[in-house]
C-alpha positions in Angstrom: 15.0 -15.6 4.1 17.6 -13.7 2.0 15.8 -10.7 0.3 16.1 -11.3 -4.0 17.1 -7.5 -4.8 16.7 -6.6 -8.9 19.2 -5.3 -10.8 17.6 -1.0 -10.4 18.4 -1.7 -6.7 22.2 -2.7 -7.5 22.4 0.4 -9.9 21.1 2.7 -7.3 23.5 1.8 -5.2 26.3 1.4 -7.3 25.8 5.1 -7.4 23.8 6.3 -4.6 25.0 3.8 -2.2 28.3 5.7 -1.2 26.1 8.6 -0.1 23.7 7.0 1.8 26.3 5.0 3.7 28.0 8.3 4.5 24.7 9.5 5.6 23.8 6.5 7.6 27.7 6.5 9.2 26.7 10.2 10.0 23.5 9.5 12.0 25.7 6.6 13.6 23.2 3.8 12.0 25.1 1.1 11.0 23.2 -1.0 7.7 22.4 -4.6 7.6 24.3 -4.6 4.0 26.9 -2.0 3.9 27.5 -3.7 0.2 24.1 -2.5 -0.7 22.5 0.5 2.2 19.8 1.4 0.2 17.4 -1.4 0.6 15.3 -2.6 -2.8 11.8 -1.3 -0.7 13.4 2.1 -0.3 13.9 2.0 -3.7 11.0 0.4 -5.3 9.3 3.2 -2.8 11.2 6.3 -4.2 10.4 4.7 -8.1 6.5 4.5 -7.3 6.9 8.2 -5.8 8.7 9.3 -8.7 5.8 7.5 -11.2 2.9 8.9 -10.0 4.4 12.7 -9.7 5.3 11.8 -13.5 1.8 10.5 -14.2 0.1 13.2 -12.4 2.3 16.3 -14.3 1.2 14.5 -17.5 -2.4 14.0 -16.4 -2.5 18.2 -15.2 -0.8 19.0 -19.1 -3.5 16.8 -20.6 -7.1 17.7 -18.8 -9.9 18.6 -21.0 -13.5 18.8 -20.2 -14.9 18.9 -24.0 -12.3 16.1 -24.7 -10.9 13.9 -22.2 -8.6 11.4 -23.3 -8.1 7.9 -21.6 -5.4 8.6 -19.5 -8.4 11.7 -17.7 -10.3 8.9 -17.7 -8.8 6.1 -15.9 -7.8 8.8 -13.0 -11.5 9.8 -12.9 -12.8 6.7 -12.3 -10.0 6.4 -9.6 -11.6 9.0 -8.1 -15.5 8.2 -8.1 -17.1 5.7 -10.3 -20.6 4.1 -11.0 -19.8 1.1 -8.1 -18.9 4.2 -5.5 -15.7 2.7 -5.0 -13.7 5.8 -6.2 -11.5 7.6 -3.4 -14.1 10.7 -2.7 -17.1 8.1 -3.4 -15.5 6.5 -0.1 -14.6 9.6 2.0 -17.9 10.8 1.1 -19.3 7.6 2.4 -17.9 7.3 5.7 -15.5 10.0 6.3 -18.4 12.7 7.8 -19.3 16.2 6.0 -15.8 17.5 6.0 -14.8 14.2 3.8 -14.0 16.5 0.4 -10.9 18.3 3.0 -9.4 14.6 3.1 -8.8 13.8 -0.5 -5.4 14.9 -0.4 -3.9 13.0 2.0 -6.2 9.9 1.5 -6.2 9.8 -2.1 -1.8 10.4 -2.1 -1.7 7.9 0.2 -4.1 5.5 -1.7 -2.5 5.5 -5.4 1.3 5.2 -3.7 -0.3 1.8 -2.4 -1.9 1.1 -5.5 1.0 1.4 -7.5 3.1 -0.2 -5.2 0.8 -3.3 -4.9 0.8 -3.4 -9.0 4.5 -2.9 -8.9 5.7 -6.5 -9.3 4.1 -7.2 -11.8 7.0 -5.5 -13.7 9.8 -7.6 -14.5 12.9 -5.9 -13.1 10.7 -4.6 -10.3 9.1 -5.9 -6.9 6.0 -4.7 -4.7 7.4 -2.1 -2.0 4.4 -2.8 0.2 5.5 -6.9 0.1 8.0 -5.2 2.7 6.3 -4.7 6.0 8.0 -1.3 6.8 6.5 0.2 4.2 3.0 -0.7 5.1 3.4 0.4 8.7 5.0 3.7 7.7 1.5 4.1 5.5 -0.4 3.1 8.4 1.5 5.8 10.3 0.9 8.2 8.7 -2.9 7.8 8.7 -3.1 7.3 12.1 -1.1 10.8 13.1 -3.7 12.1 10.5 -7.1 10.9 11.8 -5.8 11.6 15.4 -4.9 15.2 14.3 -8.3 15.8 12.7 -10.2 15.0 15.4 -7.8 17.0 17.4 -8.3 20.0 15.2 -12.0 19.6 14.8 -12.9 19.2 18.8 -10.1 20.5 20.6 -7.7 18.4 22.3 -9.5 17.8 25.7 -12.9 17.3 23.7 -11.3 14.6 21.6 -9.5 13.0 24.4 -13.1 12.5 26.0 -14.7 10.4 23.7 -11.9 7.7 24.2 -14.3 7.5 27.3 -17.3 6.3 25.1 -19.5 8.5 26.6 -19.6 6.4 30.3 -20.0 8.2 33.7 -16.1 9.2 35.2 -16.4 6.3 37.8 -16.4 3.9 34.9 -14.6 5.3 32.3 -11.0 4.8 33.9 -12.0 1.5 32.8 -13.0 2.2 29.5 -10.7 4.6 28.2 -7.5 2.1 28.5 -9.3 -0.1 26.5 -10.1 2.3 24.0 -6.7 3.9 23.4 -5.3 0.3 23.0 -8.0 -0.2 20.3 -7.1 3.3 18.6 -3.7 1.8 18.4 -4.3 -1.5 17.2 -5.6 0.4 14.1 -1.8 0.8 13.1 -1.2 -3.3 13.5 -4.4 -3.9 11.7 -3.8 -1.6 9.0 -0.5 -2.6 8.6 -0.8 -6.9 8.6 -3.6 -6.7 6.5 -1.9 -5.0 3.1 1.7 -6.7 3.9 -0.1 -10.3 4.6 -1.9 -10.2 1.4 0.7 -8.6 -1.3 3.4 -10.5 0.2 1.5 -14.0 0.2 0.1 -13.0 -3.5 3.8 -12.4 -4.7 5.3 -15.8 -2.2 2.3 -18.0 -3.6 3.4 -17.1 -7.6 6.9 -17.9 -7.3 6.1 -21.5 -5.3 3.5 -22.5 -8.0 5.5 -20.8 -10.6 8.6 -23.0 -9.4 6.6 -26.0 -8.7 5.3 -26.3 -12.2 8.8 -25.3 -14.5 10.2 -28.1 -12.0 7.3 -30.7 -12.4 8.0 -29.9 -16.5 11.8 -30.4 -16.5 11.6 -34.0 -14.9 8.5 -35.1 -17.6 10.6 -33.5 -20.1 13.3 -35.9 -19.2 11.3 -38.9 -19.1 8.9 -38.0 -21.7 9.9 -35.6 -24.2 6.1 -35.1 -25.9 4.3 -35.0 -22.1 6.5 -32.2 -21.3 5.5 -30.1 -23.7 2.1 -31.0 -22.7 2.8 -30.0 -19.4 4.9 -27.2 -20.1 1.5 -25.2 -21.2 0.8 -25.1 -17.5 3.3 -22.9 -16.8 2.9 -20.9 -19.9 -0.6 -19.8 -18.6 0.0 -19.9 -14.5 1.4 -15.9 -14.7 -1.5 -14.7 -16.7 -4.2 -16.2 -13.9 -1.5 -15.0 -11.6 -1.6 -11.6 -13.2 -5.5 -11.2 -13.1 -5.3 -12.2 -8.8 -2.5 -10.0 -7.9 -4.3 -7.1 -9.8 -7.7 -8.6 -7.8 -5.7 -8.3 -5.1 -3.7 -4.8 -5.4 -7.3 -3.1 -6.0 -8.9 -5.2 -2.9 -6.0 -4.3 -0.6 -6.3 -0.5 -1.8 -10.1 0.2 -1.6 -9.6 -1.7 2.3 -6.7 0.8 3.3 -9.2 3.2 1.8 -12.4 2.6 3.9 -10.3 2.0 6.9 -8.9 5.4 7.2 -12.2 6.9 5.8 -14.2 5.4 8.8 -11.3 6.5 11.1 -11.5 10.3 10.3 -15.5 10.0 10.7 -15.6 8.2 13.8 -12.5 10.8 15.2 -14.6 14.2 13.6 -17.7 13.3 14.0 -19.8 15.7 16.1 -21.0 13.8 19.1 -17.3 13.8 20.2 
C-alpha cells in the first residue's frame, strides 16, 4: 500500500533531503525513495520530539506552587492522578521500591507515544507510531532498559539465574530456553499491540470516512434534498472518530506504560 506522505514531509525534504541522501550514500544504504529519503515517520517522529522539548521548556518557565496554571496542571495529572493512572502512580504500582529511579526513561518514553498516538489528529500531520518501526524502536528501547536494571541491581550472573525460575540445574536447561524466548517476545508484544491499534484506529476513519462522503455523492445525485440529509453523517463521523482515537491514544499509552513498569519489577525484584 503506497504510504500518503503530507506536505511537512515534502518540505523537509525539499531541504533536508539532499543531506540525508548524502548521508545514507555515505553509510552505503541505499533508500526505498531517493525522491523523498526522509520517510514521513522519521519526520512526524523528530516533530513530536521537537513538541514536547518545546512544551516541557515552557512548562519548566511557568511552574508555580502558590499558582499553577493549566498547562502545570494537565502535566501533573499526567504524572499521578486521582484514578492512579499517572506515570509514577504506575511505576509505583508495579515497578518495585526503586520505581521513583525510572520516571525518566518511562515517563520520556510514555508522552513521545502519547503524542505521537494524538498526532493525526492534526490535519497536515499523521501518527508516527501507525508506522511499525517506530513502535519497535520504543519497544527496544525498554527492553535494553529493564534487561540493564536488573543487570545493575543483581549482578549479571544473578540476573541470568532467574531466567531459570528458580528449578533444580537438572531441569532448568529446560526452562531457561523457554524463558529467554518469553523475555523476548516482550519486544513483539509490545510492539504489535501499539502499531495494531493506532494504525487500525487511523485505517478504520478514512474507510468509514470514504464510505460515507461516497454513499452522499451518489444520493446527492439522485436526490438532491436526501443528500443533504445524508451528508450530516459525515459531518459528525470525525468528531465520534476524534473522541475513539483520543480513547485509544490514552489506552495504548497507559498499556506501554504498565508493560514496562511490570517488566522492571519482575527483572529488580529481590528474590532474583
Amino acid at each position: 500500500m503506497e504510504e500518503n506522505l503530507s506536505p511537512v514531509t515534502h518540505l523537509v525534504n525539499h531541504y533536508l533531503g539532499p543531506w540525508a541522501l548524502a548521508l545514507l550514500h555515505g553509510m552505503r544504504i541505499e533508500p526505498d525513495n531517493p525522491d523523498l529519503p526522509i520517510p514521513e515517520h522519521v519526520v512526524m517522529g523528530a516533530l513530536v520530539l521537537v513538541i514536547v522539548t518545546v512544551l516541557a521548556l515552557i512548562l519548566k518557565s511557568r511552574l508555580s506552587v502558590d499558582k499553577p496554571g493549566a498547562m502545570q496542571q494537565a502535566a501533573e495529572l499526567l504524572i499521578t492522578n486521582p484514578m492512579r493512572l499517572g506515570i509514577r502512580d504506575i511505576l509505583d504500582e508495579s515497578a518495585g521500591k526503586h520505581a521513583r529511579s525510572y520516571i525518566y526513561v518511562i515517563g520520556t518514553i510514555s508522552l513521545f507515544i502519547l503524542f505521537s498516538n494524538l498526532f493525526s489528529l492534526f490535519p497536515l500531520f499523521s501518527a508516527p507510531t501507525g508506522n511499525v518501526t517506530v513502535p519497535l524502536g520504543c519497544a527496544t528501547v525498554v527492553f535494553l532498559y529493564f534487561n540493564w536494571q536488573g543487570i545493575r541491581r543483581h549482578g549479571a550472573l544473578k540476573y541470568l539465574a532467574h531466567f531459570a525460575a528458580g528449578t533444580k540445574w537438572w531441569i532448568a536447561w529446560l526452562i531457561m530456553p523457554v524463558e529467554v524466548i518469553s523475555t523476548l517476545a516482550r519486544v513483539l508484544s509490545l510492539t504489535v499491540r501499539l502499531y495494531a491499534n493506532i494504525f487500525a484506529s487511523d485505517m478504520i476513519y478514512a474507510l468509514f470516512l470514504g464510505l460515507l462522503a461516497q454513499t452522499t455523492t451518489f444520493v446527492w445525485d439522485k436526490f438532491p434534498v436526501g443528500g443533504i440529509v445524508v451528508g450530516i453523517f459525515p459531518a459528525l463521523f470525525p468528531l465520534l472518530f476524534i473522541a475513539l482515537h483520543i480513547l485509544v491514544a490514552f489506552v495504548q499509552t497507559i498499556l506501554f506504560t504498565v508493560l514496562p513498569a511490570s517488566y522492571l519489577g519482575m527483572a529488580t525484584a529481590e528474590e532474583h
